[in-house]
N, C-alpha and C positions, 0 to 999 in steps of 0.2 A: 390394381396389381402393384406388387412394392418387388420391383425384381432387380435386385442390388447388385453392385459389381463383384460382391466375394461370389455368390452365385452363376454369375459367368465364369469367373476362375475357375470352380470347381468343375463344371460341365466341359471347358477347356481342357483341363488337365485330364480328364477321365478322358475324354474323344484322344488326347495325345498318348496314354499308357495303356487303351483298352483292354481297362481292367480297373475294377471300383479302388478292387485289394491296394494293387501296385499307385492309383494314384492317393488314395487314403495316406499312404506309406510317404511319397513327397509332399503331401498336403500338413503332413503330422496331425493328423487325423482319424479316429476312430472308422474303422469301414462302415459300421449302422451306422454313425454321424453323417456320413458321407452321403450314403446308400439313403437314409431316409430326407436329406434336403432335397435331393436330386429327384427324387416319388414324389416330394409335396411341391419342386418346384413344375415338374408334370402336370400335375394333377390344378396347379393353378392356371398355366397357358392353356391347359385342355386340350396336351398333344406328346406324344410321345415323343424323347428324346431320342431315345435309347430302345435297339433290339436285344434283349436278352434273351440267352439262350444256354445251354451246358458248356457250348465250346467258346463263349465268350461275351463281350457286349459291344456293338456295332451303331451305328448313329443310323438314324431314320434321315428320309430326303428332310423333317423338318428340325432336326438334328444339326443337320451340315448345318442346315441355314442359318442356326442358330449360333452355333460355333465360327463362320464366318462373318457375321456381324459381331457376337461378341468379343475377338480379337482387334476387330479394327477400332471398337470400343474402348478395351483395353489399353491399346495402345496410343491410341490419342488422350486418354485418361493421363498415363505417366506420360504424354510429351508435356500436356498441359502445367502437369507438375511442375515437370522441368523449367516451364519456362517463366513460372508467377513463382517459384520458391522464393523465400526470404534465404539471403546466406544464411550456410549451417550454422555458423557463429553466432548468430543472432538471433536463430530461435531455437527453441524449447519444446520439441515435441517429444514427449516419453508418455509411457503408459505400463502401468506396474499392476500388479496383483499381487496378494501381503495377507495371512492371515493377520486375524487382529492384533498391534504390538503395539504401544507408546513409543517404544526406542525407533523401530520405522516412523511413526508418526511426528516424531521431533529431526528426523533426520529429515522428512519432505519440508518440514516449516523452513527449515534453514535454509534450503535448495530452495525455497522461492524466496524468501528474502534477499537471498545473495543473487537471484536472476529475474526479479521481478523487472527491471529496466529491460528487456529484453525487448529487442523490433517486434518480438510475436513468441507468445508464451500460449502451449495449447499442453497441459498435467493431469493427464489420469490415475487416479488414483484408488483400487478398486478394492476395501476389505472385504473377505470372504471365506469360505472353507478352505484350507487343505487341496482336496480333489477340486475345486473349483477352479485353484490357481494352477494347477495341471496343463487343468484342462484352458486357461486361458493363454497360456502360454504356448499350446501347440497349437490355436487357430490362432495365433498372432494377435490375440486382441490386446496382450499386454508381453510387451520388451522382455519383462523382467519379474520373475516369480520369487517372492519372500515367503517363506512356511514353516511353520514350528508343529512339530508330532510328541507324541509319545514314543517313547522308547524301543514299545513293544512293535509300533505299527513301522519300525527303521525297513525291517524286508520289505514288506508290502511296495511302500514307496519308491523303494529304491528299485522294483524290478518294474515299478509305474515308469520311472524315469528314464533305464534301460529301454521299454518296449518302446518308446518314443521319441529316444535318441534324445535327451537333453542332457546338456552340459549343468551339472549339480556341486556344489561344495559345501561341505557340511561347516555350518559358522558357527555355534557354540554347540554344549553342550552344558545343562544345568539342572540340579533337584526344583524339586515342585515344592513349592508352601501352601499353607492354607490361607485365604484369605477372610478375615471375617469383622462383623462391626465391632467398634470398640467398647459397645455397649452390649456386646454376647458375654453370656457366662464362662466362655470358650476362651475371650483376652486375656484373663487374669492367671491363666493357665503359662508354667514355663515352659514347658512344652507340651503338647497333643501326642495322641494315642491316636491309630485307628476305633479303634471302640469305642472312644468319647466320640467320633464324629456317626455315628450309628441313626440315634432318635435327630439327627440335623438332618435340615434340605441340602440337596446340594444344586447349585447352581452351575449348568453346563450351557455350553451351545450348542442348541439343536439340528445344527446343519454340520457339525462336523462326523457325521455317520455313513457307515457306507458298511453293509453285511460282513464284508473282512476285516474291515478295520475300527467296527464299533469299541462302544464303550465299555459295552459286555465282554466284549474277545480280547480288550486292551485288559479287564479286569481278572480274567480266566489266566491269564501267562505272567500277571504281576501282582504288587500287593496293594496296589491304589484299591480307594474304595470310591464306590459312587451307591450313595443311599438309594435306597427305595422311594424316598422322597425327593420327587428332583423341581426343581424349576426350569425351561428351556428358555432361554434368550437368542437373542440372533444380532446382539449387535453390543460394546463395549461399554455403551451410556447405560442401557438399559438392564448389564452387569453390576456395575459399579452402586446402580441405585436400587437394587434390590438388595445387594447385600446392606447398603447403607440402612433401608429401614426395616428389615429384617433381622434380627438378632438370633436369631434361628437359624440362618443359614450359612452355607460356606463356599468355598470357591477355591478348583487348583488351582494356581496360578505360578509363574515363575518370577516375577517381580513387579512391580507397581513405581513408579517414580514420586518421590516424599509427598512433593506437591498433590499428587492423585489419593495419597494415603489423608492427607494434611483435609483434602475437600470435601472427601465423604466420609470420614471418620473413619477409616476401616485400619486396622491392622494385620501383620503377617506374623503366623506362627510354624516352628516346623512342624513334622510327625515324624517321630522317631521311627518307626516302624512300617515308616513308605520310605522303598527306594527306587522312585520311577525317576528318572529320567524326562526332562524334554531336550529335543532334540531342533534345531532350526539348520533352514538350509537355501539356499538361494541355485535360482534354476534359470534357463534359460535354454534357447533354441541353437545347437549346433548348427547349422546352417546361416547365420543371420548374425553380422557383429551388431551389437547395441550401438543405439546412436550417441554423439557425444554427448547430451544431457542427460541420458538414462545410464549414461556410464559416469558423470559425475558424481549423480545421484547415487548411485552404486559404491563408489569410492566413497562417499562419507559412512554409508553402512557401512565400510569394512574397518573403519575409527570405530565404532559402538564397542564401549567394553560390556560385551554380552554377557560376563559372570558378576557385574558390579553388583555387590552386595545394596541393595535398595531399602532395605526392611529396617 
């Protein structure tokens, strides 16, 4: 049995609001998210928590029991806390979520060079989708949400952000390039055309899809194109190096730093004839000030000059 303290939280707060909905709601949590830990955390003890019924959800005699042991849990958990903390000053607890960016990634290097002395340094660092970082920032697994979209996918998000009460600021705004080897037939070109990039692969990340907000529906309301040809990636190494030996293929992107262009040979070109937008934005949980190091962290992203021309 692996029965974790967020798991007592949530059968807490559901026994406190009786109601999955209303405590889904303080959880900043999906109600199925909610509704299906609490069935599988059932279905592991081999006992019901919860009486459900149309007029509401009520706790079982093994219910109580279980909510009165896991408060006294709880709460000797944060005295414990309290009482082995390192001053705040001295440590370094943050945990972020980012889709994938260089400019995030040289903003953390820094923030740990400048606090690696620290009595106790503990840095999560988590690149991922879009929805992912949502979604990690409404169970608290991460402080601090970084995400860049498509132009098209601005509604979507922004009534994601609304439905979940998070504090959002939109941080730049910039066109998309192509990226491709220096060794494509495509480099020697002054500028690109949609059409020319037609018979090329194109190189996307597989995890950034979700039915509303695919690649297809981004391509249906704009004039980006994405080949019939694709490659899916799921990680920034694994981008960079296919485009590098592949001259065949291509890649949106919004900028590269010289150095990343300098190591895999690759090059940026525009497309006259695409006017998408990316858009980035940084989120967080209204409820919940950032701690000091995830708010340092934060203040150097807000130095990044997000339109510097890189190419």
């Amino acid at each position: 049995m692996s029965l974790n303290l967020y798991q007592m939280a949530y059968v807490v707060e559901v026994a406190k609001c009786g109601s999955i909905s209303k405590a889904a709601q303080n959880l900043f949590l999906s109600q199925p998210h909610l509704s299906n830990t609490i069935k599988a955390l059932e279905q592991e003890l081999g006992v019901a928590l919860f009486l459900r019924s149309s007029k509401g959800i009520t706790l079982t005699e093994e219910g109580r029991l279980f909510v009165r042991e896991a408060e006294k849990i709880l709460e000797n958990v944060e005295h414990l806390q309290q009482k082995i903390a390192v001053k705040p000053e001295e440590a370094v607890r943050s945990a972020i979520s980012c889709t994938r960016s260089y400019q995030v990634n040289q903003c953390v290097s820094q923030f740990i060079r400048e606090n690696s002395h620290k009595e106790s340094f503990v840095l999560h660092v988590k690149e991922t989708n879009p929805f992912q970082v949502v979604e990690d920032v409404c169970t608290r697994e991460s402080e601090l949400g970084i995400l860049h979209i498509f132009d098209a996918q601005k509604e979507y998000f922004l009534n994601l952000f609304q439905t979940y009460g998070l504090n959002h600021r939109q941080e730049y705004e910039r066109e998309f390039l192509v990226a491709v080897s220096e060794n494509s037939s495509l480099a020697s070109e002054p500028v690109l055309t949609s059409e020319m990039l037609q018979n090329y692969m194109v190189v996307i990340y597989g995890d950034y899809e979700m039915p509303r907000a695919s690649y297809e529906a981004v391509s249906q309301v704009s004039d980006i194109i994405f080949s019939a040809k694709r490659v899916y990636v799921y990680d920034r190494a694994s981008a960079m190096e296919t485009l590098s030996s592949c001259p065949e293929a291509y890649m949106w992107i919004t900028g590269l730093h010289r150095d990343t262009l300098k190591l895999y040979g690759l090059v940026l070109k525009r497309c006259k004839d695409v006017k998408v937008k990316n858009i980035g934005y940084s989120i967080r949980r209204s409820d919940a000030p950032l701690s000091w190091s995830t708010q340092a962290l934060y203040h150097k992203m807000l130095q990044i000059d997000w339109t510097e021309e890189l190419n």
